[in-house]
N, C-alpha and C positions, 0 to 999 in steps of 0.2 A: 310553582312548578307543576305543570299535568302530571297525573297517576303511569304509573310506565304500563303498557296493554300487557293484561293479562296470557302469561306462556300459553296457558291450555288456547285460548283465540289465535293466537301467530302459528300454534302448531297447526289446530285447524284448518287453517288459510294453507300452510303450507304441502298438509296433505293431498290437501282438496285442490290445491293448482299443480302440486307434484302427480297425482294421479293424470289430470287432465293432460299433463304435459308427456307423459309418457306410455298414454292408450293406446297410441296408435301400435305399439308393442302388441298388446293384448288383440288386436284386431286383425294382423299380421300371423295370428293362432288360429282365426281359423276364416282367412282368407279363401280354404277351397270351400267351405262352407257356404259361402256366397254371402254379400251384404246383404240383400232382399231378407234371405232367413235368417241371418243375424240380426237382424232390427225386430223381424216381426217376435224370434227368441227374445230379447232385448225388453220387450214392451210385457213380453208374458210371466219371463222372470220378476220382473223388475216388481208387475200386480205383486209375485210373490214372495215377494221382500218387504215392500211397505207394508204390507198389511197386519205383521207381525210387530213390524216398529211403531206401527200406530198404536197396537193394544200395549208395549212395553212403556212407550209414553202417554198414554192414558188419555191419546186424544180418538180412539174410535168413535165413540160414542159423539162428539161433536161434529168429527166427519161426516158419518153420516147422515146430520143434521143439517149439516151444510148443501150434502148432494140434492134437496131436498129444494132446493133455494133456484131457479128458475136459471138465474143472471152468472154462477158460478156456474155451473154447467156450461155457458154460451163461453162466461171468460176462457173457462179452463178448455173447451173445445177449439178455440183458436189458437191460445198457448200451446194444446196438445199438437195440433198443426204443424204451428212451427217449428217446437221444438224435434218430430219425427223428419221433418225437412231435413233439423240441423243435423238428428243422429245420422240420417241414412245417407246422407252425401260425406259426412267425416269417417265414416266406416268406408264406404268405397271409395274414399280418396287415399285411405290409407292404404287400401288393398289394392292399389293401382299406381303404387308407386309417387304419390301425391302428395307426403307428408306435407311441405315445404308451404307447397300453397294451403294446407290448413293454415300454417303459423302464420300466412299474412293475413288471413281472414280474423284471428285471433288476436293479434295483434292490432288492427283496426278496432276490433270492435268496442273496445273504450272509448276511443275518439266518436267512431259511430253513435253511443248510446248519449253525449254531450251535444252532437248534432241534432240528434232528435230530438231531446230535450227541450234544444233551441226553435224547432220547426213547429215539434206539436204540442208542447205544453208551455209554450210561452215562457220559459227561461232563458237568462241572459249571458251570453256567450260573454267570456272575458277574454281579454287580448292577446294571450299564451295560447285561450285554447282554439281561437282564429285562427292564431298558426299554426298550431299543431294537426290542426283539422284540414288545412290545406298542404302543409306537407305531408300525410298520409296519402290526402288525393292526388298531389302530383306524382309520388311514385307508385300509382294504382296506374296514370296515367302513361308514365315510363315505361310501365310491363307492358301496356296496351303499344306503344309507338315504338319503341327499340327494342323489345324481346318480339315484336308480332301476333302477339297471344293474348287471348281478354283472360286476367285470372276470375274466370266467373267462379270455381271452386273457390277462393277467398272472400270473395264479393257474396257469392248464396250464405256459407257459415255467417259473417259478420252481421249481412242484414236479417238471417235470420235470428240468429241470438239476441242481435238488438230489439226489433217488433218482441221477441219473447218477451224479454223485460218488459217491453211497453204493456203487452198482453196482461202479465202479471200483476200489472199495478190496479185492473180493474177485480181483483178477485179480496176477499178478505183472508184467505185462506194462506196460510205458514207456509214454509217450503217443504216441507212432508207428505203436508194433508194435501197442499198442489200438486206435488209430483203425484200423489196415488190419484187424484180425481182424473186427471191429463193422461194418466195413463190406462185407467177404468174406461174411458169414453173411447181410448180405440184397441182396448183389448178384446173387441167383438171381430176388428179388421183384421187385426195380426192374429188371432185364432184362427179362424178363418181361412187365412191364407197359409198359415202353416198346415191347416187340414188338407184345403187344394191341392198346394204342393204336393205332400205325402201322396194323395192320390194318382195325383202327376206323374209319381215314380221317384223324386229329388229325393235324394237322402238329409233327411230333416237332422239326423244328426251326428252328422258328419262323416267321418270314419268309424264310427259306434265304438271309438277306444277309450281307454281312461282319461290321456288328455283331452280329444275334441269332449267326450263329457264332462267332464272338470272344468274346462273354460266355456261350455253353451252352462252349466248351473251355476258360474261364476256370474254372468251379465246381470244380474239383480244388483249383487253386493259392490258389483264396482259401477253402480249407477248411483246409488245409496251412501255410501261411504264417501267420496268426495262431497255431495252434493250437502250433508249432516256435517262434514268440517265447516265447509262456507259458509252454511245456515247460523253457526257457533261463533267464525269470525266475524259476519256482519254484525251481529248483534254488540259484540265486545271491544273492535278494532276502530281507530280513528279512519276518516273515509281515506284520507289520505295515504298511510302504511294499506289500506285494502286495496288501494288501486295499486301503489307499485307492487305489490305478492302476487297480484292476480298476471302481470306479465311472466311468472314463473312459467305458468303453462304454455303459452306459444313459443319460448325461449326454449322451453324441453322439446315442444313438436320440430322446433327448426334443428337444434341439436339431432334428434334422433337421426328425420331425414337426412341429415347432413352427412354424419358421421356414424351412424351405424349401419343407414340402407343405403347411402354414398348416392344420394339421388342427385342430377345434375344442378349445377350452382355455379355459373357464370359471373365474369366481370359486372355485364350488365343486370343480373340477377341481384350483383352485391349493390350495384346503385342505385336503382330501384329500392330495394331494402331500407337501404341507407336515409330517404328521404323518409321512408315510413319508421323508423328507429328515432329519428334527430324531433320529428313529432310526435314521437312517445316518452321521449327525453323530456321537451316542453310541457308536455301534456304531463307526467312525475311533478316537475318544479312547478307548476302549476298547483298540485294538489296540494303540495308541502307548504305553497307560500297561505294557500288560503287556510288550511290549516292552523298556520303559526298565526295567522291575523285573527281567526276565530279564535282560542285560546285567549 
């Protein structure tokens, strides 16, 4: 009989896709802020979060051993790319009334990352996740021909978070010492532009009151804190329970939109959905079954 996953890993997981699933809350705070200057705050906090995590886990000193290393640098500059892609389009899709199409971009993007797998690293797609891979795409294909509208908000998150992972597999570097290098390389950008700004006249931070200040000093720790769950349940969880916990988050983004910002949600909204749901069902049983056969 396998070992049952350790609590501290499931809690984890479940912090770490609870928070994701319900940022778009925190983003909704300081929407008159602007996304531009919430991302480029975003990138400057966030320097100022890792770097204290890094001397608490006693990997400073290797870090910057590593910054040192030519090819980490280039990885982490593309990873950093994408992943400021990923933040600054889910920040303004949540500030525009958009949650919904995050959750399909989210929601895709498991299937996406099996896909790539299969194109560019030479992995073998198995016969669940061919389905599940083509129902994703016919109801990407749905929203394009019966709703009239490309969800390219869906489609940028997904493919962008997926290249991320791709990104990331060329780095040696842990999920910590990644996030702070990715974010070192364009903390010259977003300084920068939060200087512009300010000189521009924008109020850099916000309403100068305790809330807008309490949540622009918050975007470190809620970039850190999920990201150190996940870091904890990859290492501990079977892939399988890690791929169903990780649909927590898009399931909280469609919730929220749904039901607390009451964003529109049609019949054909729901079938469309529906094709992309019935392939993340496949795509679950898929995980479970190959699970059970490795054991």
């Amino acid at each position: 009989m396998p070992p049952r996953p350790p609590k501290s890993a499931v809690i984890g997981a479940i912090i770490a896709f609870g928070f994701w699933g319900t940022l778009p809350v925190f983003w909704k705070q300081l929407s008159h802020v602007g996304a531009d200057l919430t991302l480029a705050h975003r990138v400057a906090w966030t320097m100022l979060t890792v770097l204290p995590l890094l001397a608490w886990r006693g990997e400073l000193r290797y870090w910057f051993a590593a910054l040192g290393k030519r090819s980490n640098l280039l990885a982490h500059a593309t990873s950093g790319l994408l992943l400021t892609i990923n933040w600054g389009t889910f920040i303004w899709a949540a500030n525009h009334e958009r949650i919904v199409e995050c959750s399909l971009g989210y929601f895709i993007n498991p299937l996406l990352n099996v896909f790539i797998g299969s194109l560019l690293l030479g992995e073998t797609l198995r016969p669940l996740q061919k389905i599940s891979i083509a129902c994703a795409a016919l109801g990407v294909v749905m929203q394009v021909v019966a709703l009239g509208t490309f969800p390219w908000i869906g489609l940028i998150l997904a493919l962008s978070m997926g290249f991320y992972g791709l990104a990331r597999r060329r780095s040696e570097l842990g999920s910590l010492s990644g996030l702070a290098t990715e974010t070192l390389v364009f903390l010259p950008l977003a300084a920068g532009y939060l200087i512009w700004s300010g000189a521009e006249g924008r109020e850099l931070w916000g309403r100068q009151d305790l809330h807008d200040l309490t949540c622009i000093g918050l975007l470190g720790i809620v970039t850190a804190i999920p990201l150190l769950g996940f870091a904890h349940a990859a290492r501990k969880l079977p892939f399988s329970l890690l791929g169903v916990l990780q649909f927590l988050a898009p399931t909280g983004q469609f919730l929220t939109g749904v039901l607390v910002y009451h964003e529109p949600f049609t019949m054909r909204s729901l079938a469309s959905f529906a094709c992309i749901w019935i392939g993340v069902g496949l795509f679950c049983l898929d995980l479970w079954r190959g699970d059970r056969a490795h054991r």
